[in-house]
C-alpha positions in Angstrom: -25.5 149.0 72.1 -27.2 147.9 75.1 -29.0 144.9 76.2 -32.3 144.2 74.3 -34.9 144.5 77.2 -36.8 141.6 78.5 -39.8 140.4 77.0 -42.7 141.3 79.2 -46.3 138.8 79.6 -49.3 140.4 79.5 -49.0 140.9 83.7 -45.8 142.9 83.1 -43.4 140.4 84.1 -40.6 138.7 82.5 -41.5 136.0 80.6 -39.9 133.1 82.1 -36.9 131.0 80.8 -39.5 127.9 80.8 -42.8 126.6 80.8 -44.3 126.7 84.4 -48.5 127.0 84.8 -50.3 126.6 87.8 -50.8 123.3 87.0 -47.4 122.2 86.8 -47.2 123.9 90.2 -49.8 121.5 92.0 -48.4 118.8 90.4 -44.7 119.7 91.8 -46.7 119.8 95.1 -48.1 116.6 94.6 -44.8 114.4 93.9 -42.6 116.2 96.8 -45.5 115.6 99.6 -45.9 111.8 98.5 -41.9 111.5 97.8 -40.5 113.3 100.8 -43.9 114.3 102.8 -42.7 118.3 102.0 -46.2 120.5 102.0 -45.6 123.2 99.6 -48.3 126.5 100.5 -49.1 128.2 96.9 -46.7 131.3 98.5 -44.0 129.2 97.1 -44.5 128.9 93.4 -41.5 131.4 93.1 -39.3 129.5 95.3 -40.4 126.2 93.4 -39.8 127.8 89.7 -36.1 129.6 90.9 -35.0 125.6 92.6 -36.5 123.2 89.9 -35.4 125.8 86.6 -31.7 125.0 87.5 -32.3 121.5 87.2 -33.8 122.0 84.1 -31.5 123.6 82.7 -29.3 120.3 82.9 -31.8 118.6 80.9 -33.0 119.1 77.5 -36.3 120.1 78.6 -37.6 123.6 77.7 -41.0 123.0 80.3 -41.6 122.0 83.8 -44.6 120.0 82.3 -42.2 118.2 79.6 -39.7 117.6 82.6 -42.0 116.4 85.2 -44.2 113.5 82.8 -40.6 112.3 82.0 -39.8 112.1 85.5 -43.0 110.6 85.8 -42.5 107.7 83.3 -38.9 106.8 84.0 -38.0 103.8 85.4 -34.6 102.3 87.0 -31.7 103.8 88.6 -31.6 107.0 86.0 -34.9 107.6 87.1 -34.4 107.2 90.7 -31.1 109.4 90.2 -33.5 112.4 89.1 -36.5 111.8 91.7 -33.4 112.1 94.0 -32.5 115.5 92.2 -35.7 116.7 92.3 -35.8 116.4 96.0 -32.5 117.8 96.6 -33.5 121.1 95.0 -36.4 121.5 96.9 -35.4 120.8 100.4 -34.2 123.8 101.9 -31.2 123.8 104.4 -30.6 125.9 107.3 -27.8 125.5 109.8 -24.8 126.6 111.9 -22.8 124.9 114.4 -24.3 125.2 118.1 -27.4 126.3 116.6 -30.6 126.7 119.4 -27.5 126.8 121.3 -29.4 126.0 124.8 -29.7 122.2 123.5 -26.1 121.8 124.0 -25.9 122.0 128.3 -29.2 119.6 128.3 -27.4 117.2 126.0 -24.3 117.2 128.0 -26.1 116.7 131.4 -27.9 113.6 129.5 -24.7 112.2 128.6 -23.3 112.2 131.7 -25.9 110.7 134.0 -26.0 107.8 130.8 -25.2 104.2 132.4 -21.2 104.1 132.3 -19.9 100.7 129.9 -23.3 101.4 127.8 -22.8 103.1 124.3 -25.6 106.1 123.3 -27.1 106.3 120.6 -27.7 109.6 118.7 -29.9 110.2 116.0 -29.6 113.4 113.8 -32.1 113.0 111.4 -31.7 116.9 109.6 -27.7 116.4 109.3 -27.7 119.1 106.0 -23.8 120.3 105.6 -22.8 118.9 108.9 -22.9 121.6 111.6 -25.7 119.6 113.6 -24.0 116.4 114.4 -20.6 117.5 114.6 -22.0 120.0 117.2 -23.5 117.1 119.0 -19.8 115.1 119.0 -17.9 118.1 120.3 -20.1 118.0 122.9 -19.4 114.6 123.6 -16.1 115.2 123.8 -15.9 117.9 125.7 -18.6 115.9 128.1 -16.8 112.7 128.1 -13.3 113.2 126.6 -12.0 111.9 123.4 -12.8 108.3 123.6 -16.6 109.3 123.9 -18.5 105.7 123.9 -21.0 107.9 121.2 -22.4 106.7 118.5 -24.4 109.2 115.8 -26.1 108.5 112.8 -26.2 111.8 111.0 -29.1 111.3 107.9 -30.5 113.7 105.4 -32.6 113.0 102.7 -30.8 115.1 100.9 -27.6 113.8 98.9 -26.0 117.1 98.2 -25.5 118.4 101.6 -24.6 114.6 102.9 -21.3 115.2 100.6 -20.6 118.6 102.2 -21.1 117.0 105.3 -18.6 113.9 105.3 -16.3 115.9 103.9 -16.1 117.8 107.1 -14.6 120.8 105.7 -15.9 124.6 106.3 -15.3 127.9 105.5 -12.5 129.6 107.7 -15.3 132.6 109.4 -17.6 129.9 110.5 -20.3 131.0 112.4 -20.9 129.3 116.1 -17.3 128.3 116.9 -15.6 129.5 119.6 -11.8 130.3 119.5 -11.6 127.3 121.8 -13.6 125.1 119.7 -12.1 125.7 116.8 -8.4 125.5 118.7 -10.0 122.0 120.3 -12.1 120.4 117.3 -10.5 121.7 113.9 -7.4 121.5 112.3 -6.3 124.7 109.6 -7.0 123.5 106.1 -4.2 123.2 103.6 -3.7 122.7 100.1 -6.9 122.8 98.6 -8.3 123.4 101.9 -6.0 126.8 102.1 -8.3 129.3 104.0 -10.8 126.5 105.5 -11.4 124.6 108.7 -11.5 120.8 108.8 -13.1 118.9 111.5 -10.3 116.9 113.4 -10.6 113.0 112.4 -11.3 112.2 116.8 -14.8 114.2 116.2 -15.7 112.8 112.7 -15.2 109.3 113.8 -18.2 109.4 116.4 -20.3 110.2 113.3 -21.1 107.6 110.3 -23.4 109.7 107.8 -26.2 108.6 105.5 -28.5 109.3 103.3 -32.5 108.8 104.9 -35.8 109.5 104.0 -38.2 109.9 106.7 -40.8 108.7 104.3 -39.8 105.5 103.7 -41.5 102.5 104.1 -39.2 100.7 106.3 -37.0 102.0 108.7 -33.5 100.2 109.1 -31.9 102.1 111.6 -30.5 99.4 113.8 -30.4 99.3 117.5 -32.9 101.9 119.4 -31.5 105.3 120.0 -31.0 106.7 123.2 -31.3 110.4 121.6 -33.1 112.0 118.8 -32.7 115.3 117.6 -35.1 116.2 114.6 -35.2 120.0 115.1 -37.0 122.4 111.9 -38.3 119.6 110.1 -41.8 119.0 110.8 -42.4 122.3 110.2 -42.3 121.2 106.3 -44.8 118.3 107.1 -48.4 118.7 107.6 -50.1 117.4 110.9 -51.1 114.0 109.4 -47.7 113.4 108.3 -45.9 114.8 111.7 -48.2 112.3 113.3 -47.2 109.3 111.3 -43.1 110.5 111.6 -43.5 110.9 115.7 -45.3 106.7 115.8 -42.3 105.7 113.9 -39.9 108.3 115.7 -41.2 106.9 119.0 -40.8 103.4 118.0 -37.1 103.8 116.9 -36.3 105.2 120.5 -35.1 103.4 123.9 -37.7 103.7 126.5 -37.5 107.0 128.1 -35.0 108.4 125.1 -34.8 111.6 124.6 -36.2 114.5 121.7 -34.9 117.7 120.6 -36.8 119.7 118.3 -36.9 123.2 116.6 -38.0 126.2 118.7 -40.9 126.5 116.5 -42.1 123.3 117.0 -44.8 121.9 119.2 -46.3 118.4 119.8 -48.3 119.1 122.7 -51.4 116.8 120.2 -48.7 114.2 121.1 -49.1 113.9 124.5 -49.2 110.2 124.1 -46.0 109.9 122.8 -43.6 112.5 124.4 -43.3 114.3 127.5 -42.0 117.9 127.3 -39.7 118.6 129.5 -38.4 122.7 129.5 -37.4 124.2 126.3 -38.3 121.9 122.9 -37.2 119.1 125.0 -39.1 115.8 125.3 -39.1 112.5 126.8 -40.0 109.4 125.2 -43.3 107.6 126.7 
């Protein structure tokens, strides 16, 4: 006997496993912008309903507007456990090694004319599963040998892809490795690891990882950084917010530091802060 077909709403489509109106959709909009500064068009109701119903489906909540007043009213580390839940599923994560592969000469020619004796300072502030700053110490060491004087802080508001990250471990067809990279930065993964790469301890050691929300009200980020690369995330933020992020940005960088950004991106209304200079490239004013 075959399966019993779905039941259908009165537009035709499936009903849905849970409870989501339009309503429930602005208010998803709502927390994420004032939680992780995300602006959410009304395109992605889909996207939202397909993220957030996996989470629900951990709870014992049959609606999104059950699930959201209780994440709404909770209080303490449970509740800030779930808030951090709700943003991991929906953040969305896009990455390879040597992505916007042009970056990578422009960084190396930066790290070599840097003052010799004098550490730099990296910031990855989009780290997701890792690809980004480990790209960033292979260059390093290919720029400046093994005992790079680099120091990266690799952050991601999201907790998920932070764990994929430090664990440093990949599948064995990654994309934007060359045979000599891999040869030079990874080691064949065994045991569990059969049929993966792993990142060779020299290049993970550059790196300390961490979880960051550039919405927060304080930063605590420690000693200016020499470099920042923030590239595809403030195409998720609205100008306001980009404007706030690039003040704080600015004020977390050395004097004349240097910003990487997505190829989409453009601050050009942000002439006061940064200096372009060729390809998604700026300097710090």
């Amino acid at each position: 006997m075959g399966a019993a077909p779905p039941v259908l709403s009165s537009a035709g489509e499936a009903a849905r496993e849970f409870g989501f109106a339009p309503q429930d959709f602005d208010r998803v909009c709502r927390l994420i912008y004032q939680r992780a500064g995300i602006s959410l068009h009304p395109g992605k109701q889909a996207m939202v309903y397909s993220r957030l119903s996996r989470r629900l489906r951990e709870t014992p909540y049959r609606s999104f507007s059950s699930y959201l007043q209780w994440l709404e009213a909770g209080q303490g580390p449970a509740a800030e456990l779930e808030w951090q839940e709700f943003v991991n599923c929906l953040t969305t994560n896009l990455t390879a090694f040597f992505r916007e592969e042009h970056h990578f000469p422009v960084l190396a020619d930066l790290l070599r004319k840097h003052p010799v004796g004098k550490p730099v300072r990296i910031w990855c502030n989009a780290a997701s599963t890792g690809e980004e700053p480990y790209s960033i110490a292979m260059t390093a060491i290919e720029t400046l040998g093994p005992g790079a004087p680099v120091r990266i802080v690799a952050s991601d508001i999201d907790t998920r892809v932070l764990a994929t990250a430090s664990r440093g471990v990949y599948p064995d067809e990654v994309r934007g490795l060359s045979a000599d990279r891999l040869k030079r930065h990874c080691l064949r993964g065994t045991g569990r690891n059969a049929g993966q790469i792993c990142i060779k301890p020299e290049v993970a050691k550059l790196i300390e990882f961490r979880s960051f929300n550039l919405m927060s009200p304080a930063w605590s980020l420690g000693e200016p950084f020499d470099i920042v690369f923030c590239r595809n995330v403030m195409i998720y933020f609205d100008r306001p917010t980009q404007r706030r992020v690039l003040d704080r940005m600015h004020a977390a960088m050395a004097p004349s530091g240097w910003l990487f950004v997505g190829h989409s991106e453009n601050f050009s209304e942000s002439r006061d802060l940064f200096r372009l200079h060729g390809k998604t490239v700026y300097q710090r004013i």
